[in-house]
N, CA and C atoms as a LAMMPS dump frame, in Angstrom:
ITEM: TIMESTEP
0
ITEM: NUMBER OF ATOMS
552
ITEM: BOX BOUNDS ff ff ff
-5.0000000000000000e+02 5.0000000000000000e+02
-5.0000000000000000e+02 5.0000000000000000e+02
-5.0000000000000000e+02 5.0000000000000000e+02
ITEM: ATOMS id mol type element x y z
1 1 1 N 358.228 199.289 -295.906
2 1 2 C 356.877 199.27 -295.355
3 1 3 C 356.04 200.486 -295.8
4 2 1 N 356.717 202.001 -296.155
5 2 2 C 355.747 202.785 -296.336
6 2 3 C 355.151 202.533 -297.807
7 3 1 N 355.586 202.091 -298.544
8 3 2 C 354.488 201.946 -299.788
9 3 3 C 353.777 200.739 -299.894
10 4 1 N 354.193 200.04 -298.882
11 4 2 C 352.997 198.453 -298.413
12 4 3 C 351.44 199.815 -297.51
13 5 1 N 351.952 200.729 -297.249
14 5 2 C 351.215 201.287 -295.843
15 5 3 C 350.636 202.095 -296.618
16 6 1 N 351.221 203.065 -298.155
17 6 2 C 350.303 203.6 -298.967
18 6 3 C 349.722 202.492 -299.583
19 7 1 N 350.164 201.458 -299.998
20 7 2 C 349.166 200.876 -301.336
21 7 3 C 347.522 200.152 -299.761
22 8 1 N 347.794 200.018 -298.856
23 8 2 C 346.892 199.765 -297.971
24 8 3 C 345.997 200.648 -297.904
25 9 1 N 346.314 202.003 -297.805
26 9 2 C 345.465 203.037 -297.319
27 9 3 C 344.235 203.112 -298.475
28 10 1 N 345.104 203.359 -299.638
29 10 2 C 344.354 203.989 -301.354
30 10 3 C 343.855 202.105 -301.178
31 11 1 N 343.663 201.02 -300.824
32 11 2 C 343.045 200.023 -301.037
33 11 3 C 341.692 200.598 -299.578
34 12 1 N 342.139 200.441 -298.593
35 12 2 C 340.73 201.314 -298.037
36 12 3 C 339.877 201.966 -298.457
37 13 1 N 340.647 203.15 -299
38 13 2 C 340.07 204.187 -299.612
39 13 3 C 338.885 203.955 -300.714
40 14 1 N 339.658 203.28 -301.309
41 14 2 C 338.277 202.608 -302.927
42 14 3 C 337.303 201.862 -302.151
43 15 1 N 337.475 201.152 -300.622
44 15 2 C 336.642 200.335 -300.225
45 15 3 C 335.579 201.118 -299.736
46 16 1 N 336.141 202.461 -298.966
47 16 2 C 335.218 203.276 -298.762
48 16 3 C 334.17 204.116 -299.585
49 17 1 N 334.992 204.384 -300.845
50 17 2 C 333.967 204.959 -302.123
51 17 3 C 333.396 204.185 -302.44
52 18 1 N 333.685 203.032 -302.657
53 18 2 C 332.05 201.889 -303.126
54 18 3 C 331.181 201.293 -302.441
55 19 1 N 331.781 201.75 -301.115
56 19 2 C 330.479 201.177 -299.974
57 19 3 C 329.065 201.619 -300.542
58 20 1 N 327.969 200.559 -299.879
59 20 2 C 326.742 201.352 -300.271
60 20 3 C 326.35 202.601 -299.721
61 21 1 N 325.768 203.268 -300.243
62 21 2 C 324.797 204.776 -300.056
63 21 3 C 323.688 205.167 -299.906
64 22 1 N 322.953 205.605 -299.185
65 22 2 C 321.428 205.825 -299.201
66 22 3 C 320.941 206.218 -300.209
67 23 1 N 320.522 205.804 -301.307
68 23 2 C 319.793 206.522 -302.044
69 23 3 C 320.937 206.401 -303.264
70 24 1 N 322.128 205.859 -303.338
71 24 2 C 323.223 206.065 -304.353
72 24 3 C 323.605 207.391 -304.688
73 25 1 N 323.641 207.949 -303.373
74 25 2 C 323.869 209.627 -303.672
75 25 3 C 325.654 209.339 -302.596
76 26 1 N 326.838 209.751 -302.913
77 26 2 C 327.959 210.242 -302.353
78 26 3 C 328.033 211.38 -301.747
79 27 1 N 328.233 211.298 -300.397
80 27 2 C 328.347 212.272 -299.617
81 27 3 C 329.367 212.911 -298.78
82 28 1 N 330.145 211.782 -298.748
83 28 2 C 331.435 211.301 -298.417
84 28 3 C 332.504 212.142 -299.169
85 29 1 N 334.012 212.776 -297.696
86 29 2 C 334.549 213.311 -297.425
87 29 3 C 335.683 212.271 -297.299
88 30 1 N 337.078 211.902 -298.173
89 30 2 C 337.794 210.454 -297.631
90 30 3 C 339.329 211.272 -298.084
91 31 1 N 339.834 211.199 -297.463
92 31 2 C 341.618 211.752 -296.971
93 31 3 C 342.551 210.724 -296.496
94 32 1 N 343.578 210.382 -297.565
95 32 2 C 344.112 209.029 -296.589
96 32 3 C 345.416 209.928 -296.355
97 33 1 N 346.055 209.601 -295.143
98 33 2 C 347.753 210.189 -294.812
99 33 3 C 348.471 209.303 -294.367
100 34 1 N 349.589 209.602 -295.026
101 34 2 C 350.916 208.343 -294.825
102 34 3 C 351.905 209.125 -294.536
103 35 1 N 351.817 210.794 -294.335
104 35 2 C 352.996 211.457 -293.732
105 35 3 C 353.503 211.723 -291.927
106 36 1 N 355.014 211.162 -291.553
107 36 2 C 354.808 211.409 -290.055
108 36 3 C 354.677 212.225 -289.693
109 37 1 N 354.859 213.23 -290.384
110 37 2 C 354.156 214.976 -289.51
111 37 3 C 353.13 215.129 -289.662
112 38 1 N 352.05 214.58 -290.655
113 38 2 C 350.855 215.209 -290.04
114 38 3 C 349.97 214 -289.113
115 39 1 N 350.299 212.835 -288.768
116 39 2 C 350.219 211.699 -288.09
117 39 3 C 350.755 212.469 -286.61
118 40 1 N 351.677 213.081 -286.699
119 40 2 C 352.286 213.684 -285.125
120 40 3 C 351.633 215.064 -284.989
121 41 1 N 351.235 216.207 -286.126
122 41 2 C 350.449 217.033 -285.659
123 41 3 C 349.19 216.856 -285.583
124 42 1 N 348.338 215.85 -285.806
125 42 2 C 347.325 215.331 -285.529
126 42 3 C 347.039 214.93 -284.009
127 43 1 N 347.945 214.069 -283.611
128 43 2 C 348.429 213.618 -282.284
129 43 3 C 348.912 214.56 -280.881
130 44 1 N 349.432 215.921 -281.701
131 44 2 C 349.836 216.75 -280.913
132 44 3 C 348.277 217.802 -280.641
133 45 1 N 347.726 217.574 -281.482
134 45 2 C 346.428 218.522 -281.207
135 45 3 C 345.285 217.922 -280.179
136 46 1 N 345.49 216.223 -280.6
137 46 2 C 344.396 215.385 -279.536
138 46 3 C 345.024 216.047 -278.187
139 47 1 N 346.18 215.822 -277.729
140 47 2 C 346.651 215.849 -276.885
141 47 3 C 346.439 217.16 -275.765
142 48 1 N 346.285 218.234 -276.824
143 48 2 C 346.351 219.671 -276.693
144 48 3 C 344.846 219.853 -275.89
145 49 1 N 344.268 219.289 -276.585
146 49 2 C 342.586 219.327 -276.483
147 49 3 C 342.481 218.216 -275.428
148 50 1 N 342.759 217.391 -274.72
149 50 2 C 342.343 216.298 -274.093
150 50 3 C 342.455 216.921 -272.493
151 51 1 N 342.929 218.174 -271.87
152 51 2 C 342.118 218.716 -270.315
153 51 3 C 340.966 219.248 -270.483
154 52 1 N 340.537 219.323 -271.531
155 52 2 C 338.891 220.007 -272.053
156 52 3 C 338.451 219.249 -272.054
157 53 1 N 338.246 217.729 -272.144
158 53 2 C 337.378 216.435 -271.948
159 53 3 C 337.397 215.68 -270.373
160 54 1 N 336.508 215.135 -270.276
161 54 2 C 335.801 214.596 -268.943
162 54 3 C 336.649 213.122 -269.113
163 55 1 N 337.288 213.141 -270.777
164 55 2 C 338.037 211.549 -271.178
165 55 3 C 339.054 212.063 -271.412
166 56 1 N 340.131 212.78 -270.677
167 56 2 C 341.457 212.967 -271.029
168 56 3 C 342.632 212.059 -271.068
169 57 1 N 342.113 210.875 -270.252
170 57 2 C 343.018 209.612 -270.615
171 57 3 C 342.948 209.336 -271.712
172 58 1 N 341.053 208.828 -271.908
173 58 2 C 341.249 208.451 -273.321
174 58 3 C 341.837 209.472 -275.045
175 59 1 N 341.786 210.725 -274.937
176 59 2 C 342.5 211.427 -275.863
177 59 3 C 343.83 211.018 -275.519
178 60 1 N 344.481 210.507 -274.351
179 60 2 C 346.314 210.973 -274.7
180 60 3 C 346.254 209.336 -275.369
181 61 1 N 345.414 208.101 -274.521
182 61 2 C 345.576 207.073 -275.163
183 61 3 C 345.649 206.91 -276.59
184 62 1 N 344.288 207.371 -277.457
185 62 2 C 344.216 207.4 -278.783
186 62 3 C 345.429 208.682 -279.891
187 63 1 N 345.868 209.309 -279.009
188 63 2 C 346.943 210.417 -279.554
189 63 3 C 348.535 209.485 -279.741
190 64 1 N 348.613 208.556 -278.472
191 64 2 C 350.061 207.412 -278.845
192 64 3 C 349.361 206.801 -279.962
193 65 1 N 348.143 205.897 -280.22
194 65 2 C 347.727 205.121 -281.467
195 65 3 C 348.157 205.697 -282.806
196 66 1 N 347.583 207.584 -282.828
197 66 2 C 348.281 208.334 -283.441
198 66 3 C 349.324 208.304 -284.33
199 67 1 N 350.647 208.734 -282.791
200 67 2 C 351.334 209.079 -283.297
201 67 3 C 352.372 208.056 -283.872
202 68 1 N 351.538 206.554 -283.207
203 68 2 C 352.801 205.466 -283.358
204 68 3 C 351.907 204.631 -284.604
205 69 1 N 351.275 204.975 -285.49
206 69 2 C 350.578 204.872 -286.684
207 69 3 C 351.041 204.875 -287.93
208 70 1 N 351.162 204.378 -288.665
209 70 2 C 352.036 204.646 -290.267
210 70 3 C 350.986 205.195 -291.527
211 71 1 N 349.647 205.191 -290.763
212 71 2 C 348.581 205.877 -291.88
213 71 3 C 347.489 206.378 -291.1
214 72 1 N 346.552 207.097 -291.98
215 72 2 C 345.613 207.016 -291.151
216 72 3 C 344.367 207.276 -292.452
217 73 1 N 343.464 206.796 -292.172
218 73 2 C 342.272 206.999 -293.575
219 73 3 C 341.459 207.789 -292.762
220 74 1 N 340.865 208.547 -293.029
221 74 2 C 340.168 210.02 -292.575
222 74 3 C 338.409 209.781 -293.47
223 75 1 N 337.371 209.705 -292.662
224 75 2 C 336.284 209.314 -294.129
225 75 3 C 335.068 210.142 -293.149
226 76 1 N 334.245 211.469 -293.658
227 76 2 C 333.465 212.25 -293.417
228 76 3 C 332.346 212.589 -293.946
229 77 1 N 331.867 213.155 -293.726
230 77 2 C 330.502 213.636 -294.39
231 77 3 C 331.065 214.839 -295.288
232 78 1 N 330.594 215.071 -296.389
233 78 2 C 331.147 216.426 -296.545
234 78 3 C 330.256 217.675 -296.36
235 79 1 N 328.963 216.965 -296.919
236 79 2 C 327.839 218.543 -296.587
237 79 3 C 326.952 217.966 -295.616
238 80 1 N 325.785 218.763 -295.036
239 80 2 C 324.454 218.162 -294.316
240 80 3 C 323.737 217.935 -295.353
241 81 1 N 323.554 217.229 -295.996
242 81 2 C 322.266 216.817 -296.648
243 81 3 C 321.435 215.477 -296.097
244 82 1 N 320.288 215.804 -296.659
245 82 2 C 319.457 214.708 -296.225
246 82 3 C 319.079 213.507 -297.356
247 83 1 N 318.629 212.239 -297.143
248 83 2 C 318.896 211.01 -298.159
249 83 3 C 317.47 210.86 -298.558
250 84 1 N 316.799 212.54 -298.22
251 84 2 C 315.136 211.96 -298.833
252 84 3 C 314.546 210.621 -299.089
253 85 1 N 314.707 210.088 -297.603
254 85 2 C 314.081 209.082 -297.32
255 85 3 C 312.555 209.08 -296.283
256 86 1 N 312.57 210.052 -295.741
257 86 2 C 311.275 210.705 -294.397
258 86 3 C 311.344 209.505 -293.877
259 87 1 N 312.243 209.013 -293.433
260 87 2 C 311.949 207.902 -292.528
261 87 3 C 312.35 208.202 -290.335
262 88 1 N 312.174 209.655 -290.411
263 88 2 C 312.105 210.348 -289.106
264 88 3 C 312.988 209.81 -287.877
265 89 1 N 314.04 209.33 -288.737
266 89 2 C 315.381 208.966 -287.705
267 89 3 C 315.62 209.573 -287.285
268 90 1 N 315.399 211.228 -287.687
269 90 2 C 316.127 212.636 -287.328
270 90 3 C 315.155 212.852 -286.11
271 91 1 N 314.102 212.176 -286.234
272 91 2 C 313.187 213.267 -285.261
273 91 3 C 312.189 214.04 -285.918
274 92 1 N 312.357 214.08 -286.679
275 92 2 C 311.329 215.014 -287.913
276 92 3 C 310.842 214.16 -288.76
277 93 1 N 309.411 214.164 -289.088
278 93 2 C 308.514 213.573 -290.019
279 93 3 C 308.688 213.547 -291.426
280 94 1 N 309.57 214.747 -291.937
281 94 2 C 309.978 214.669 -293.429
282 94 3 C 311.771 215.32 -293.226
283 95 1 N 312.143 215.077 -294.511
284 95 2 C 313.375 215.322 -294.68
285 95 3 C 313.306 216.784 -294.83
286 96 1 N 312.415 217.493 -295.846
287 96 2 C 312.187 218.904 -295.614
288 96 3 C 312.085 219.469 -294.527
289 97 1 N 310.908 218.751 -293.615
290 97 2 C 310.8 219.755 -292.553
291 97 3 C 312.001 219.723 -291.82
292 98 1 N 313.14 218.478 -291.633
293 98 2 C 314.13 218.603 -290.879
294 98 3 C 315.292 219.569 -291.499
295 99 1 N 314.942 219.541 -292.851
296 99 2 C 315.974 220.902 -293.349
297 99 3 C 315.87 222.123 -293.208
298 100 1 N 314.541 222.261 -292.972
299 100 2 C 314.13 223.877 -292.94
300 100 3 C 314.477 224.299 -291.125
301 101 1 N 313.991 223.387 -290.119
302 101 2 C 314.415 223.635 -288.862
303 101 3 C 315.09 223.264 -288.468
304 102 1 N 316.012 222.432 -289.138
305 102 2 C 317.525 221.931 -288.342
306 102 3 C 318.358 223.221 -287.702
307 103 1 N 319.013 223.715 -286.802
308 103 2 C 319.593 224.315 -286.825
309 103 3 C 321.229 224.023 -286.316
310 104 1 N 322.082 223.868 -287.422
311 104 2 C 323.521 223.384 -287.486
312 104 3 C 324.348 224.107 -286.936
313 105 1 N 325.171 223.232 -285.66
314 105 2 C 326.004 223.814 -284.178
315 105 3 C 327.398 223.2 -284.809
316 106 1 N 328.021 223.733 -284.969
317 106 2 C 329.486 223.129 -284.401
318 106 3 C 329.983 223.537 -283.105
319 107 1 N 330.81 221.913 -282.465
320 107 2 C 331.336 221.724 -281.382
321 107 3 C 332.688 222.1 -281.664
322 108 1 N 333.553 222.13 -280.858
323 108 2 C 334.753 222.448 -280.797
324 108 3 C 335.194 220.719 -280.327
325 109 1 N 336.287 220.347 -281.314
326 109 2 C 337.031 219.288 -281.424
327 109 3 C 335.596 217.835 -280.763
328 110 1 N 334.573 218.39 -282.162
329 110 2 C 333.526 217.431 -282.366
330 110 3 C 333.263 217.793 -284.009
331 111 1 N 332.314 217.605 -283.908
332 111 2 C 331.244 217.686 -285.143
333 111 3 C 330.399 218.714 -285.278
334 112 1 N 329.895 219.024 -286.486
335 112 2 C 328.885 219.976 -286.257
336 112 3 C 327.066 218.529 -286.012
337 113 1 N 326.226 219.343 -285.839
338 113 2 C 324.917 218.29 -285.826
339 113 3 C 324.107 219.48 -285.99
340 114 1 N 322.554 218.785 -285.858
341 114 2 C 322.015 217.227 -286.377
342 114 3 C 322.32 216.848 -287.817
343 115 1 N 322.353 215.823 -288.295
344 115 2 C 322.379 215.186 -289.226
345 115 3 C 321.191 214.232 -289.874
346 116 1 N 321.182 213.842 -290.998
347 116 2 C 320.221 212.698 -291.516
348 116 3 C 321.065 211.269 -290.4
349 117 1 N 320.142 210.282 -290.357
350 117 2 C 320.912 209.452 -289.683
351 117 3 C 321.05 208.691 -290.946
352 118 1 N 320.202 208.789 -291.89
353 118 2 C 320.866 207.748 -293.047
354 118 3 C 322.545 208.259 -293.54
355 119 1 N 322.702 209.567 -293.451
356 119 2 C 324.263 209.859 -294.162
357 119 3 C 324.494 209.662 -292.667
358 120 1 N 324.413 209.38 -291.545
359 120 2 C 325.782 208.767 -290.775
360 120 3 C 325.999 207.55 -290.779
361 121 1 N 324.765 206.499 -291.256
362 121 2 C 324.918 205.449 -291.803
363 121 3 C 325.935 205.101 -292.757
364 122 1 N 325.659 205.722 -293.904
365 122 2 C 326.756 206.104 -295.019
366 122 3 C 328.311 205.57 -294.285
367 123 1 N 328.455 207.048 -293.515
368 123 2 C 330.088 206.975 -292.902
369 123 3 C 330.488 205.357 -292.35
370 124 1 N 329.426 205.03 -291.259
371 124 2 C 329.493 203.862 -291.036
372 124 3 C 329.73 202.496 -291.731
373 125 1 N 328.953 202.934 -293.075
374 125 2 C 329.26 201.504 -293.626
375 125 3 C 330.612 201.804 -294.292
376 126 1 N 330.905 202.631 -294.877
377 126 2 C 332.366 203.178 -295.165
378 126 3 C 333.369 202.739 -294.467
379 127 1 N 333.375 203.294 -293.279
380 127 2 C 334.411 203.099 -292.519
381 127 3 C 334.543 201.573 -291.98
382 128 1 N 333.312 200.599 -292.049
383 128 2 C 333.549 199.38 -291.629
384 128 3 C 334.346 198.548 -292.722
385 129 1 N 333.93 199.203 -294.048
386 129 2 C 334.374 198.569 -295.637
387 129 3 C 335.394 198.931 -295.382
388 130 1 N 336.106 200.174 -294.759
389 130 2 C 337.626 200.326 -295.546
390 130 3 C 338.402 199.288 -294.472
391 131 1 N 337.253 199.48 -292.793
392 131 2 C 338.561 198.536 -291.62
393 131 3 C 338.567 197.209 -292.449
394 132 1 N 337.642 196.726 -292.831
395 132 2 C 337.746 195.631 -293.205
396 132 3 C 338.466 195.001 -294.827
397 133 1 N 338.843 195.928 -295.286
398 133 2 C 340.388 195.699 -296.516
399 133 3 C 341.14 195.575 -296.083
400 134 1 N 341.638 196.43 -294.759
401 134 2 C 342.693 196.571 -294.164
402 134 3 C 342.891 195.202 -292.938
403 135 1 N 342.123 194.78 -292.216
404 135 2 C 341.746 193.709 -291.819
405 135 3 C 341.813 192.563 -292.672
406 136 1 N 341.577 192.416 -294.033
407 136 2 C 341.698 191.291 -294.946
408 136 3 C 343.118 190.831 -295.221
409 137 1 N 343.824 192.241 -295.232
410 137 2 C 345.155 191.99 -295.477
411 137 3 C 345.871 191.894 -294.779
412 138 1 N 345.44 191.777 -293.293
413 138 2 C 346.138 191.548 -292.014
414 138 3 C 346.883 192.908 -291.321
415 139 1 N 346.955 193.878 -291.582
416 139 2 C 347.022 195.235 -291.141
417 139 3 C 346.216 195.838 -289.93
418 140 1 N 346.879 196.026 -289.028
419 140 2 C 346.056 196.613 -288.115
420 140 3 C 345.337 197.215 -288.131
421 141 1 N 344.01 197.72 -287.71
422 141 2 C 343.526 199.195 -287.469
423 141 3 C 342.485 199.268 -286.685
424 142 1 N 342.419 200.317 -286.305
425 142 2 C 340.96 200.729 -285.438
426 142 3 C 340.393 202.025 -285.777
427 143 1 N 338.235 201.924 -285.671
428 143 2 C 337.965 203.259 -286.106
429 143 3 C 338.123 203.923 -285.114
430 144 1 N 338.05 205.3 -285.275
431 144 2 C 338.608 206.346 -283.778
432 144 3 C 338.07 207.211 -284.471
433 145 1 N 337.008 207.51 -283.343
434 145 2 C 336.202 209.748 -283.236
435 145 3 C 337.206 210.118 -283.313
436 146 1 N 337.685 210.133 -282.499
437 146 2 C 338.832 211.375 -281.574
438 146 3 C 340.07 212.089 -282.508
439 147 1 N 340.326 211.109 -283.257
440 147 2 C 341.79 211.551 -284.637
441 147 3 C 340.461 212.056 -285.502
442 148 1 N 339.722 211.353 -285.869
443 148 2 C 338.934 212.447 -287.094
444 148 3 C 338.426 213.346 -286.361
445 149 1 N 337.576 214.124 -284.999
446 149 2 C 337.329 214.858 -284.508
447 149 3 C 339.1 216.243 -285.21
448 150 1 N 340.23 215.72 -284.22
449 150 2 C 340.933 216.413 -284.043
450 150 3 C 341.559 216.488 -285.515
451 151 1 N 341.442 215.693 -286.403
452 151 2 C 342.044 215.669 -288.051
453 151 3 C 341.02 216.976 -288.559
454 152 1 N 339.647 217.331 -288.359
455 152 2 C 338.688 217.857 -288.76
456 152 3 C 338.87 219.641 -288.395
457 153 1 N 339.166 219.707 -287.221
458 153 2 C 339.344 220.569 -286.3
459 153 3 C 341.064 221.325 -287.131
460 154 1 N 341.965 220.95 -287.437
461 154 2 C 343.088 221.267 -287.854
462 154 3 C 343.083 221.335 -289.731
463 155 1 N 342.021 221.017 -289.748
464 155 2 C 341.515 221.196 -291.794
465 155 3 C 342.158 220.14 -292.388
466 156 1 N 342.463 219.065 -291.774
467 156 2 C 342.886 217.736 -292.895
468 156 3 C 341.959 217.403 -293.921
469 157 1 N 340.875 217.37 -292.899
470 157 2 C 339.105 216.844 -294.164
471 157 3 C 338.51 218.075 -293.811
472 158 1 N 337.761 218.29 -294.78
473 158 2 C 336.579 219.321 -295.002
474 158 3 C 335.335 218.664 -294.808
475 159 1 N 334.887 218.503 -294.064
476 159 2 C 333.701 218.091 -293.284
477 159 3 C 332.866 217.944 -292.549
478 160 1 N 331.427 218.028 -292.374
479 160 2 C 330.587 218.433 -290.661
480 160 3 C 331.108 216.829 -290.001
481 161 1 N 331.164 215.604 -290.206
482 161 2 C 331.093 215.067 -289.372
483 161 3 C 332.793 213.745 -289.97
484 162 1 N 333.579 213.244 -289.009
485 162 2 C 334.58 212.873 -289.391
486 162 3 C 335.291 211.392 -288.247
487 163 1 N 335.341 210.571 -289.282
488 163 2 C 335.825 209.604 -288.102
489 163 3 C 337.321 209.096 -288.805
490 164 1 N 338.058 208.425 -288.373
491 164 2 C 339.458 208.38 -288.439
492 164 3 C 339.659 206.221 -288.529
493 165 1 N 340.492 206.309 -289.516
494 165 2 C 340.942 204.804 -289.285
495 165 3 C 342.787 204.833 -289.25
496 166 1 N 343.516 204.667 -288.168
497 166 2 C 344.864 204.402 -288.19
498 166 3 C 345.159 203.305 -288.109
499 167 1 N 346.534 203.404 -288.971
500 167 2 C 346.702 201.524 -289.571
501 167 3 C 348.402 201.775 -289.23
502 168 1 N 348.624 200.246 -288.832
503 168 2 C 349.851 200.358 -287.96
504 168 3 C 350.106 198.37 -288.518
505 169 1 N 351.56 198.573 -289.107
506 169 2 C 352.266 197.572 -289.097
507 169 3 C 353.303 197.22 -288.254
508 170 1 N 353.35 196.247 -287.311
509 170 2 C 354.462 196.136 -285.714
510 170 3 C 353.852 194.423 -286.034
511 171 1 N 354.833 194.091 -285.04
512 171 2 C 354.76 192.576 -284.539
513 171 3 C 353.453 192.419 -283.578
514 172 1 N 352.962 193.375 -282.946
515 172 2 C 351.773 193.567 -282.169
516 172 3 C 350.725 194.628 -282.229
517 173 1 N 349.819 194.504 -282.42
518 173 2 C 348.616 195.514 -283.085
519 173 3 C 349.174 196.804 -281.593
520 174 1 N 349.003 198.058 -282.292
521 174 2 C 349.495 198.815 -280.982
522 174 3 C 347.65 199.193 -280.876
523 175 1 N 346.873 198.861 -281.784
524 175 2 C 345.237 199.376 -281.407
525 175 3 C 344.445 198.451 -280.158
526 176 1 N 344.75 197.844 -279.37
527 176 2 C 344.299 196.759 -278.5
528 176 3 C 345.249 196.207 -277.889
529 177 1 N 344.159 196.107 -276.526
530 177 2 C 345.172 195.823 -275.266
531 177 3 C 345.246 197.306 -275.048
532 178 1 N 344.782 198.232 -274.918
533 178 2 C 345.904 199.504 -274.49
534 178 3 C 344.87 200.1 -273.682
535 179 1 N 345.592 200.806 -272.641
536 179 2 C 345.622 201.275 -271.618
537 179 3 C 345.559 202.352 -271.159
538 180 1 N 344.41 203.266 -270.775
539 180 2 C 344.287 205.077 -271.041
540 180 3 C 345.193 205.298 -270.038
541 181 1 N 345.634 206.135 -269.941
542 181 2 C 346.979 206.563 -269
543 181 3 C 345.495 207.046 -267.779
544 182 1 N 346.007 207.142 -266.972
545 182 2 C 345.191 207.759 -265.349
546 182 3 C 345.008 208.708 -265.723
547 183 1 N 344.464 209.843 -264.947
548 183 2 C 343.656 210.774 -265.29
549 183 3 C 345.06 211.682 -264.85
550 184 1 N 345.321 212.882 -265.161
551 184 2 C 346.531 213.473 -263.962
552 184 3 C 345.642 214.687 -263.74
């Protein structure tokens, strides 16, 4: 199964580099992992971080998806740039003026912001292209903040903004149906 689970991932992966782009500009940050240690130190960090959230069920929930995962495709932004479009998604009337006064925060086991909303578009259509290779071929998966948050946070991807796809071969999708543990 693990080189059915790599040749899946690197088939995501290309799905994600040819997704469309705003402007045909690449902006995109894409990391696929098929190793169980960093699938479990990934998992061990959600976990770590999840009494600092108001959703600590949901981190330990998505940390089992994790750790009981055989891949995971990782797909980010890599810089802030904007898709010089001025189409004031940001809030700002031009793409300049939102570059010159943006002022870029990173969160702790988030993202940094604001962003163009066209490059989070980008990620989006990415990440729907790669679920959906992986989906074609009958492979489980689901997208998840929370593993690319915490993949981002531990230097897997180099990136302001990061979302996570884990892909899991079982007799039963372990991504659905599941159940955040209670709060303790």
């Amino acid at each position: 199964m693990k080189q059915t689970i790599e040749t899946v991932i690197n088939l995501m992966a290309a799905s994600a580099m040819t997704a469309p782009k705003a402007g045909g500009k690449d902006c995109l940050e894409i990391v696929a992992l098929t190793e169980t240690e960093d699938l479990q130190h990934i998992a061990d960090e959600m976990r770590k971080y999840a009494h600092k959230s108001s959703k600590e069920n949901y981190w330990h929930r998505d940390a089992a998806n994790t750790e009981n995962a055989q891949g995971l495709l990782l797909i980010g932004l890599a810089s802030p740039v904007t898709a010089g479009y001025n189409c004031g998604g940001c809030g700002y009337q031009t793409c300049n003026e939102f570059e010159k006064q943006r002022e870029l925060k990173d969160f702790e086991m988030g993202y940094s912001g604001p962003h163009c909303i066209m490059r989070m578009m980008d990620i989006g259509v990415a990440l729907s292209s790669a679920a959906k290779s992986a989906s074609l071929l009958n492979i489980d998966n689901r997208v998840q903040q929370r593993v690319g948050a915490a993949a981002r946070a531990l230097g897997y991807i180099n990136c302001e903004v990061a979302m996570g796809i884990p892909i899991s071969i079982s007799g039963k999708s372990i991504f659905y149906d599941r159940k955040a543990a209670a709060k303790k």
